[in-house]
C-alpha positions in Angstrom: 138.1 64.5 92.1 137.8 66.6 94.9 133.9 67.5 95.8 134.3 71.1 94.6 135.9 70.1 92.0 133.4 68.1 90.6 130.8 71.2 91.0 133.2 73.3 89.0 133.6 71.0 86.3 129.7 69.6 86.0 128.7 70.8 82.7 126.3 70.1 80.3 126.9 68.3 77.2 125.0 67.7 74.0 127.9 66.1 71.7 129.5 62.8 72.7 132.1 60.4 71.2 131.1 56.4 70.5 133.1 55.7 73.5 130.5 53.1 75.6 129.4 53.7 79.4 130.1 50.4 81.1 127.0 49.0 82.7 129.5 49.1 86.4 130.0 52.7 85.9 126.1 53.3 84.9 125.8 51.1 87.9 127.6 53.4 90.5 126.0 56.8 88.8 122.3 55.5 89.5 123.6 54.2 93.2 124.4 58.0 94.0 120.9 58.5 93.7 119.8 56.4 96.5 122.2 58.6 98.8 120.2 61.7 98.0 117.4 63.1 100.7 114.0 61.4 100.4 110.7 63.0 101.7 109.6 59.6 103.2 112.4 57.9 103.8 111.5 55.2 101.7 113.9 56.3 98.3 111.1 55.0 96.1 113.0 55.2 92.5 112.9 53.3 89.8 115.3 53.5 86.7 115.1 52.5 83.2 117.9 52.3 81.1 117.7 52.4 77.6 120.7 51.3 75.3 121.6 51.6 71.6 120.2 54.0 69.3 117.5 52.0 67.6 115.9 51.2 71.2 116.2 54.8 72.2 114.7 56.3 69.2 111.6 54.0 70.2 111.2 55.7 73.5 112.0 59.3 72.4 109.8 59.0 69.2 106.7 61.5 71.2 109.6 64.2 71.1 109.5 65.0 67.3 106.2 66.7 66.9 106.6 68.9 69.7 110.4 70.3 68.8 109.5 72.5 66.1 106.3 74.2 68.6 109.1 74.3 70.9 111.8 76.3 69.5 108.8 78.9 68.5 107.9 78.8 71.8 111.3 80.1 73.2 112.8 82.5 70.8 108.8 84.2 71.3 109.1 84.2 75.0 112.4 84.9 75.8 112.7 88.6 76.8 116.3 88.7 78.8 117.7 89.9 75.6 121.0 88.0 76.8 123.5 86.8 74.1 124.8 84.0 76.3 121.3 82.2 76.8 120.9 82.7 73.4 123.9 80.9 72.5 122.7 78.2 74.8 119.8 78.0 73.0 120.9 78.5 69.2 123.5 75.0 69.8 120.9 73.3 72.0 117.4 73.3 70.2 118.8 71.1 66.9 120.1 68.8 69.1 117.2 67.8 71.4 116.7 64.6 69.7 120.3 63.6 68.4 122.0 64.2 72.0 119.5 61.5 73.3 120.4 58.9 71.3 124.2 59.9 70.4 125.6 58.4 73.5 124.0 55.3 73.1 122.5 55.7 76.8 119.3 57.2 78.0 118.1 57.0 81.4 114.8 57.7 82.7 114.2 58.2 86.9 111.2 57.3 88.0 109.6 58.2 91.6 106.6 57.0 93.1 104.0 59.9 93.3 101.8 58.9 96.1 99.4 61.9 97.2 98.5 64.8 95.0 98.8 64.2 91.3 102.1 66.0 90.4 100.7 68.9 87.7 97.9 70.0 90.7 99.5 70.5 93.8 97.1 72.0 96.4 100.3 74.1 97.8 104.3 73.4 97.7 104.8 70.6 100.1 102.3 68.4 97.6 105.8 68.4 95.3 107.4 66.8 98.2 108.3 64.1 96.2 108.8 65.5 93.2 111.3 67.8 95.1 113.2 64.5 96.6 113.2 62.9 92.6 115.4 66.0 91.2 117.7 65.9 94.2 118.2 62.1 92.7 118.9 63.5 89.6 121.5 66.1 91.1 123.8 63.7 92.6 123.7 61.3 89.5 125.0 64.8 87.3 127.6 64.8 90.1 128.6 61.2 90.1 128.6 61.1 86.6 131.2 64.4 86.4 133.2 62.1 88.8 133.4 59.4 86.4 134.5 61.6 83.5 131.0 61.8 81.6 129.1 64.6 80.2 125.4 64.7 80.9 122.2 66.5 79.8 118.5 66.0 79.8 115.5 66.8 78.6 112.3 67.8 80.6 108.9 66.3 78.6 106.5 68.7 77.4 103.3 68.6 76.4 102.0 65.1 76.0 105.4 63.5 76.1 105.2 62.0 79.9 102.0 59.7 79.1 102.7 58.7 75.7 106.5 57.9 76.7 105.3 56.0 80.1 103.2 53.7 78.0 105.8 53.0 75.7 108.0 51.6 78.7 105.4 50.2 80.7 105.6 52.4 84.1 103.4 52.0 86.7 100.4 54.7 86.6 101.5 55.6 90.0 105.2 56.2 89.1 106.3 59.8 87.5 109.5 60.4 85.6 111.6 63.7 86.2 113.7 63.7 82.9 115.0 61.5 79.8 118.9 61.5 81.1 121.4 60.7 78.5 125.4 60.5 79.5 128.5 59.5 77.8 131.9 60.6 76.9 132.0 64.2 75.7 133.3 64.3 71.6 136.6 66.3 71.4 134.6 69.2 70.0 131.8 69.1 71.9 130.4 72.8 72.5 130.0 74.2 75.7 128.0 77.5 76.4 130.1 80.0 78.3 128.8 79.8 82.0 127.1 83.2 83.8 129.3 84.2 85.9 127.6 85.4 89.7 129.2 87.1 92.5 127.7 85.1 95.1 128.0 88.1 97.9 125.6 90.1 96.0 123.0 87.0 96.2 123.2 86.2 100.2 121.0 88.6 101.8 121.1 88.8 105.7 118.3 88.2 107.9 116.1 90.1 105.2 115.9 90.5 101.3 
């Protein structure tokens, strides 16, 4: 596909058919990573990939308590009184857990956290790495658009991150942005209508 092509047709998906990834195309996805801007230079990521639902269902197993808390949590919050976030929302929250494990494929990116610990930052440039880790995770969304997959993750709350690093065995000094699943989208999959933005009216010139 053409490069803005893929932009226009990266989408998130929570529904996917029993169609397997191939371990080449899984391959190139987590290869686009290593072409995305590091802090240091050094590209220090690590990936595990997780396959078939029973081995998945291990590593996601910290996610159940904290689902129910969590869909409180954001109808309470949420204050933008906007029907399309809603929407979002309303299709998205059931599926936290089953969209991990219905593709059969979970990846989690690790990056190496050198300096600050990543949840106290003594000012912005301490999430330097953090920073370079999502711009990882951007261009495998991209590649995997390329390839025909959906995608969507899930950011760990609460005590998720520890309790799901020990269950894989990371490194203390490795930090994991996401769980990633991808697959092929199911015929029927549902996909939230997108805001759409006039982009003139956010570029401001010189001054805000």
């Amino acid at each position: 596909m053409d490069f803005y092509e893929v932009l226009e047709k990266r989408r998130t998906y929570r529904d996917y058919s029993s169609q397997e990834v191939s371990d080449e195309i899984v391959k190139r996805v987590i290869s686009a990573a290593f072409k995305a801007p590091t802090n240091d230079h050094l590209r220090q990521l690590e990936f595990i990939v997780v396959r078939g639902r029973e081995n998945i269902a291990k590593v996601i197993d910290p996610l159940a308590k904290n689902m129910e808390a969590f869909k409180n949590l954001v109808h309470e919050v949420d204050e933008s009184g906007d029907k399309d976030k809603m929407d979002m929302f309303a299709d998205a929250l059931p599926k936290q857990q089953r969209m991990l494990m219905q593709s059969g494929l979970l990846i989690i990116p690790f990056f190496r956290q050198k300096t600050w610990p990543l949840l106290k930052p003594v000012e912005q440039s301490s999430l330097n790495y953090f920073a370079s880790a999502w711009c990882a995770v951007e261009n495998m969304l991209l590649a995997a658009t390329n390839e025909g997959l959906g995608t969507v993750f899930h950011i760990p709350v609460a005590d998720e991150v520890e309790k799901i690093k020990k269950i894989v065995g990371a490194p203390d000094e490795y930090e994991f942005t996401c769980l990633l699943t991808m697959g092929y989208p199911a015929e029927n999959a549902f996909l939230p209508k997108q805001k759409e933005i006039n982009v003139e009216d956010r570029i401001h010139m010189n001054a805000w």
